[in-house]
C-alpha positions in Angstrom: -10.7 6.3 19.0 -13.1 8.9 20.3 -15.3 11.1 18.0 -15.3 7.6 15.1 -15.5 3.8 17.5 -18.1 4.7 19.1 -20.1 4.7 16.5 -19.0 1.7 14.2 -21.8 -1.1 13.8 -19.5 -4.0 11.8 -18.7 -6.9 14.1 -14.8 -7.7 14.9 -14.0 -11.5 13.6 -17.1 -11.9 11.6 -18.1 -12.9 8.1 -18.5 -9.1 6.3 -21.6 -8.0 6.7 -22.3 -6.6 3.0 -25.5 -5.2 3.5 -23.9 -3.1 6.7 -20.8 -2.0 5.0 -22.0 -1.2 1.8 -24.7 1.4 4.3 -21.7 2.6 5.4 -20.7 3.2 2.0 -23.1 5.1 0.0 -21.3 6.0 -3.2 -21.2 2.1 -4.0 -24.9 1.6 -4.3 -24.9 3.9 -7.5 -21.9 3.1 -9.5 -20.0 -0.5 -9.6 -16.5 1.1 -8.0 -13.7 -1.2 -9.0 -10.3 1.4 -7.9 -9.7 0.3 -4.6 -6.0 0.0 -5.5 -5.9 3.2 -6.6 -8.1 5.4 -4.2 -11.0 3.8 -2.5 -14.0 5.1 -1.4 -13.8 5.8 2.4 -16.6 4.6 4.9 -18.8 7.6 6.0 -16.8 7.2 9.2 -13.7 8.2 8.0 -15.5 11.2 5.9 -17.6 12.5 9.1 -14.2 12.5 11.7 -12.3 14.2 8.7 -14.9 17.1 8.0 -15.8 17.0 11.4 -12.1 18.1 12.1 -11.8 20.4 9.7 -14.8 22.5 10.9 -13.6 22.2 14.5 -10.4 23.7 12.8 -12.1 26.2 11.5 -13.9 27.4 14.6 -11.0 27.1 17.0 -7.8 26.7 14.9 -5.3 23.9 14.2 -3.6 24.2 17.1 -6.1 23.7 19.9 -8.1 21.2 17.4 -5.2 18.8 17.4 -4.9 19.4 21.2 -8.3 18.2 21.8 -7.9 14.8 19.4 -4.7 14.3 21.3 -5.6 11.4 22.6 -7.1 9.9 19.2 -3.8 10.5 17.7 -1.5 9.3 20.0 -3.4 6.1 19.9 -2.9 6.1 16.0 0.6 4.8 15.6 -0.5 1.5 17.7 -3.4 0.9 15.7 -1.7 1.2 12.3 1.1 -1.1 14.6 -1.7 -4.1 15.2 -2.7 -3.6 11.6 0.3 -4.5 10.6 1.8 -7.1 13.7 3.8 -4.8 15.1 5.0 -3.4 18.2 4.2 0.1 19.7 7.8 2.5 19.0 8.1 0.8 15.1 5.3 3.0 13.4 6.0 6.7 11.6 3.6 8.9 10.2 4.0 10.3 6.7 1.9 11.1 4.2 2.3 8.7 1.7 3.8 5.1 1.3 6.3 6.7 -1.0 7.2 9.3 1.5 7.5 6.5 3.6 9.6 4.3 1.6 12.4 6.8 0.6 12.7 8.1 4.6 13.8 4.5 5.1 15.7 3.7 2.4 17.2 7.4 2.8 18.6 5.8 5.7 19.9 3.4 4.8 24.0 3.9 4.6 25.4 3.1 1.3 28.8 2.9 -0.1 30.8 2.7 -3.5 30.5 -0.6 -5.1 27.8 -1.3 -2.9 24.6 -3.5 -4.5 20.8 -2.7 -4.2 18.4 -5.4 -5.6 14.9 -4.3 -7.0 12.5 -7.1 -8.7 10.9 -6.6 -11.9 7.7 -5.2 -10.3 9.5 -2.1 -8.4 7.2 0.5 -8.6 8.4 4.1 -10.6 9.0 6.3 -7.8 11.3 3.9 -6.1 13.3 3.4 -8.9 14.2 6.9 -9.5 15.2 7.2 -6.1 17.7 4.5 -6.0 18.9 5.6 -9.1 19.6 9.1 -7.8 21.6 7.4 -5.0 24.0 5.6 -8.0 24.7 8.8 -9.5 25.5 10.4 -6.0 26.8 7.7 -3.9 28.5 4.9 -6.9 26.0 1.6 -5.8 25.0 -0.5 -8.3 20.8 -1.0 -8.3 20.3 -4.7 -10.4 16.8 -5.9 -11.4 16.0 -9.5 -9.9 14.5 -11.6 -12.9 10.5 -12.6 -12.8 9.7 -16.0 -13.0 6.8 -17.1 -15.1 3.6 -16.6 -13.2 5.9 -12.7 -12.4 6.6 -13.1 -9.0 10.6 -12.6 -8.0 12.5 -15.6 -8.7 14.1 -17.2 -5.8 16.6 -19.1 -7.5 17.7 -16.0 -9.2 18.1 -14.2 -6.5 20.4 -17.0 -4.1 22.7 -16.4 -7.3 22.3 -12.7 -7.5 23.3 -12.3 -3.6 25.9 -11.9 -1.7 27.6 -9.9 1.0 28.2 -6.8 -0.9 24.1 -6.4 -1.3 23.2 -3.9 1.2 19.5 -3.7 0.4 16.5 -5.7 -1.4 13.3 -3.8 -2.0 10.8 -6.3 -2.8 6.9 -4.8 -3.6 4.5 -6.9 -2.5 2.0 -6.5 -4.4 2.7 -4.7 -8.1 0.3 -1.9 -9.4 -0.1 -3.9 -12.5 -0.7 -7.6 -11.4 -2.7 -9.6 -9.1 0.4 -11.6 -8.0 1.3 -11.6 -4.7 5.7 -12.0 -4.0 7.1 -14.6 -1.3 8.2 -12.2 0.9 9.5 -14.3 3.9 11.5 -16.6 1.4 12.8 -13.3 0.2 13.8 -12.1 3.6 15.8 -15.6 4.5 18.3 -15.3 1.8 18.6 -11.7 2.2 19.9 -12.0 5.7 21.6 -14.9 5.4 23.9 -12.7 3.8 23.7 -9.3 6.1 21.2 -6.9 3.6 18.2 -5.1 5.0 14.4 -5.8 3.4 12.2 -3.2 3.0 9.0 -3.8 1.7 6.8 -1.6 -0.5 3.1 -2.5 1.2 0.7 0.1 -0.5 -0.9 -2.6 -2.6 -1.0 -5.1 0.3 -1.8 -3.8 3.3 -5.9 -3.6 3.7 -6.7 -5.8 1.0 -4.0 -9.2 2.8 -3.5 -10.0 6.2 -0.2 -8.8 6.9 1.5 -9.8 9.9 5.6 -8.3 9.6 7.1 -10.3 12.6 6.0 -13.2 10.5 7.8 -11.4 7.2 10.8 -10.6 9.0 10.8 -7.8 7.2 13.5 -4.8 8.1 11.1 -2.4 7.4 7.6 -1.5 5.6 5.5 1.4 3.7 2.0 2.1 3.7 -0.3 4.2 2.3 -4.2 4.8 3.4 -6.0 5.9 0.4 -5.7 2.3 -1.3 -7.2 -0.7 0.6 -7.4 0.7 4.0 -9.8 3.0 2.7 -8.3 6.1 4.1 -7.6 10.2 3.0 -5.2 10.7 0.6 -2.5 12.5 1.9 -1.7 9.5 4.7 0.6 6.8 5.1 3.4 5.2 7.5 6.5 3.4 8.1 7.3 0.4 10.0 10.7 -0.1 11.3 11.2 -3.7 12.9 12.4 -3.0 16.6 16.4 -2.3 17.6 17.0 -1.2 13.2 16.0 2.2 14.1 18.3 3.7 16.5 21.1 2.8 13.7 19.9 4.4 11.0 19.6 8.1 10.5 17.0 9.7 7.7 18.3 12.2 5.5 15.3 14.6 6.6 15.0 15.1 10.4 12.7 17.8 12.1 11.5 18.8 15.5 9.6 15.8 15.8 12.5 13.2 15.0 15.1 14.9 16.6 15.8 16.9 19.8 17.9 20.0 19.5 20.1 19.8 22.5 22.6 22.6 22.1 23.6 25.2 19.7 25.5 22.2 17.8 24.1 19.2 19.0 20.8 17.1 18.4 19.7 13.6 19.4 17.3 11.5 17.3 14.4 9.5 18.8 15.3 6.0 19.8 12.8 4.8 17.8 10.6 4.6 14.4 9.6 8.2 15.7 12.7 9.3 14.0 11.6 8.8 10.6 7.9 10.8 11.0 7.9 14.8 10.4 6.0 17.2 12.9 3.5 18.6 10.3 1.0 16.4 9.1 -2.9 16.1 7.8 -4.3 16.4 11.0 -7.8 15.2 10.0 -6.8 13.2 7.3 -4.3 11.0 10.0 -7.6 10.8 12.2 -9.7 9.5 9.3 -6.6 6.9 9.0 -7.1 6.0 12.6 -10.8 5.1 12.2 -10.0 3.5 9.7 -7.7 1.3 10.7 -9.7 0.6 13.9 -12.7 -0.7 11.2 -10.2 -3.0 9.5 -9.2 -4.5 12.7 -12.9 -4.8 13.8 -13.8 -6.5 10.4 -10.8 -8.6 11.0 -7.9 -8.6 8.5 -8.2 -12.1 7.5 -11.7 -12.1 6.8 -11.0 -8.9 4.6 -8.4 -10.9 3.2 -10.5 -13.8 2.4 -13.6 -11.4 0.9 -10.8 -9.6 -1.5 -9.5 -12.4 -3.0 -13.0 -14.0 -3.5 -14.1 -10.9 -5.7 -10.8 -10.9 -7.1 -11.0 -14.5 -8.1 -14.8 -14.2 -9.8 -14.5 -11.4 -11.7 -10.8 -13.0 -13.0 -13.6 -15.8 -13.8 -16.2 -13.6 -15.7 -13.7 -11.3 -17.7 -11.9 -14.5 -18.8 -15.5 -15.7 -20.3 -15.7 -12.7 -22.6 -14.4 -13.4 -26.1 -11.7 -10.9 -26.8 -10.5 -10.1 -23.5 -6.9 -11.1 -22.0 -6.8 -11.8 -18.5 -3.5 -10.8 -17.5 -3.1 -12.5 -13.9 -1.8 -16.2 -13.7 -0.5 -18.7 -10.7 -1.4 -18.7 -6.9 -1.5 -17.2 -4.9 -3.5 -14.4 -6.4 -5.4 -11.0 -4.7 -7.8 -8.5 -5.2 -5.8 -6.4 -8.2 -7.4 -7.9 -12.0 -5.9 -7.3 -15.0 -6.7 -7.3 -18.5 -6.9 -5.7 -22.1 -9.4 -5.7 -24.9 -8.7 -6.5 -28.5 -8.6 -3.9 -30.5 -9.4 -1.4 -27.9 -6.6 1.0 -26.0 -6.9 0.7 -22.0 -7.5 4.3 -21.7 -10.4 3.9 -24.0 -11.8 0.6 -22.3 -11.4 2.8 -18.8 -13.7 5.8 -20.1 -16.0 3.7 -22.0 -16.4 2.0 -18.7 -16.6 5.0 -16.8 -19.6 6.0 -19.0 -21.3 2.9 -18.2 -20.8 3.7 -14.6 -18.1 1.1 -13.8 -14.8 2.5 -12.4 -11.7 0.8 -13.1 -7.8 2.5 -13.6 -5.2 2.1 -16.2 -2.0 1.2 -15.5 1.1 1.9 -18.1 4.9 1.8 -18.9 5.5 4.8 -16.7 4.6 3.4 -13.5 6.3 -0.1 -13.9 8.7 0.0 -16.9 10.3 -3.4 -16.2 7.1 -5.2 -15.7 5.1 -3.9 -18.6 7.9 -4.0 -21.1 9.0 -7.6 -19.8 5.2 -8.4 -20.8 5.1 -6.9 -24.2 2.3 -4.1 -22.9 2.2 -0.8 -23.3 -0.5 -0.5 -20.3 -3.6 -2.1 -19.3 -6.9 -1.8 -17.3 -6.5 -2.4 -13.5 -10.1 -3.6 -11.5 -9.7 -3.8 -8.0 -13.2 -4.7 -6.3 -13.2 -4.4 -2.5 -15.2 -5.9 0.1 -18.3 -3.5 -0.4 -18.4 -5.0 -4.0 -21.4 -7.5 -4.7 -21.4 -10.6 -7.1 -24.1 -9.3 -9.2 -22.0 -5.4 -9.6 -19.1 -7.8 -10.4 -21.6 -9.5 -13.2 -22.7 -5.8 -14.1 -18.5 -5.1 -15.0 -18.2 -7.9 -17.3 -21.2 -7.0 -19.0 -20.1 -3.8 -19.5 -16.8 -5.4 -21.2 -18.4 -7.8 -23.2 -20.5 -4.9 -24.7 -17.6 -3.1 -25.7 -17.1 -5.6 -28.2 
């Protein structure tokens, strides 16, 4: 994309670079930033096309602004499309993943005595939604049970299912774990018996290799201020191809839709149908950069370099006396887990934070059925991307251990 590619120095296909990316990222040589799952700090790519934007916006306007970038962001959609294995015509733009999520699933057409399947992990927001549609439209939502290590039970759901379940939205990857769901064994049964996927991506996408053609998946929401390491405010929808045209959003604008006559419209044949015309017109060029650095560093090697840091500081924090790892089985990601004896998490996060180590907390409120399946009232999330180092890794657990 003009105005950011030209200017990008990591290598596509390549071991990471640290010493080169973390250059690129200047506010992780003074702090040890552990909250890529929540917000992540961007490369000073995506921060020079964003302010670079908004003071072209402010010397010409929005309008002509977004008229010279045209280019850039009509290329967008196909690069967030080969970040995720799609095809050009599947993405939408929103501006989050849970914007993104409930255009789908508003979609989606459902019935009295109609079922929706959640897992134990469903994330807050979606939750409330469904259950908005069971007071208006009489479905039934039911929770698919956990297994042990908290990943959706298979064998529970081939029981649960059956040709009344219209829907199944599965999260990938949960907030609150490091656990990481079968999603294409999920899929199978799923339609086997005629029910739609959608998948809830914002912890997976940037930080995994995720390929949907691979998934199967019916459709899938993003966000880019988590792993991919772009603005808040951004996000998107993928909509496998042909599952578009059929289903019609419950918000449609100018963009979606084409007002044909004083009475009639006609919706976009494709994903296009799902994305409203304003937007974050900087903050969806910062996304496009990017995405075009993920694909350059190679989402499998990002994959690989996530994990690794995921897996070593799982290692150190489980060393510490007095401190519960909360992730178990395998495959596991980038997300860590834990609590402290004796300490609340929001304690442990600002006692961190004053040590200069930046972790999140994660409670009840965000993923009731997890948390209270667990016996946990919260805990602390660290989520170490690839600009982390070993030795800031060591640094965190040090700073644990001394709470003690």
């Amino acid at each position: 994309m003009s105005g950011g590619v030209h200017h990008l120095s990591w290598q596509a296909g390549t071991v990471i670079d640290i010493e080169t990316v973390r250059a690129d990222t200047p506010a992780c040589a003074d702090q040890v930033f552990l909250d890529s799952a929540g917000s992540s700090l961007p490369p000073r790519q995506v921060v020079d096309t964003v302010v670079g934007h908004l003071r072209r916006e402010a010397e010409v306007g929005g309008y002509r602004a977004a008229t010279e970038r045209a280019e850039d962001l009509a290329a967008l959609p196909l690069a967030l499309a080969r970040v995720v294995g799609g095809e050009a015509g599947t993405i939408a733009l929103t501006d989050s993943a849970t914007r993104a999520w409930a255009q789908f699933v508003s979609a989606v057409p459902l019935e009295r005595g109609d079922r929706v399947l959640i897992t134990g992990v469903e994330y807050a927001s979606n939750a409330i939604m469904l259950l908005q549609r069971v007071r208006a439209a009489g479905i039934s939502v039911e929770v698919v049970p956990s297994d042990a290590a908290g990943r959706v039970d298979l064998e529970a759901l081939d029981a649960m299912i059956d040709d009344r379940v219209r829907l199944v939205s599965l999260v990938h990857v949960p907030s609150t774990s490091g656990i990481v769901n079968p999603v294409r064994e999920v899929v199978d049964l799923a339609h086997r018996h005629g029910a739609l996927v959608v998948l809830d991506a914002c912890q997976s996408v940037g930080q995994i290799d995720v390929d949907v053609q691979a998934l199967g998946v019916d459709a899938l929401s993003a966000t880019g201020r988590k792993w991919l390491r772009a603005p808040r405010g951004t996000g998107f929808l993928y909509v496998r191809p042909g599952l578009a045209s059929t289903l019609e959003p419950a918000v449609v604008d100018l963009h979606g839709g084409t007002w044909t006559g004083a009475d009639a419209y006609e919706l976009a044949a494709d994903a296009t149908r799902f994305q409203l015309w304003e937007g974050d017109v900087a903050g969806r060029l910062g996304l496009g950069v990017a995405a075009e650095l993920l694909l350059r560093l190679g989402p499998a090697e990002v994959e690989r370099a996530v994990a690794a840091r995921g897996h070593t500081l799982r290692s150190l924090l489980g060393a510490v006396p007095g401190v519960n790892v909360h992730d178990h089985g395998d495959p596991l990601c980038g997300i860590v887990t834990f609590t402290v004896d004796g300490i609340d998490p929001a304690q442990v996060k600002g006692r961190l934070e004053a040590d200069g180590v930046t972790v999140t907390v994660g409670g009840r409120h965000s993923t009731l059925l997890d948390l209270t399946a667990r016996g946990l009232t919260g805990i602390v999330r660290a989520s170490p991307h690839y600009f982390v180092t070993d030795a800031q890794l060591e640094q965190a657990a040090a700073a644990v251990a001394h709470l003690r």
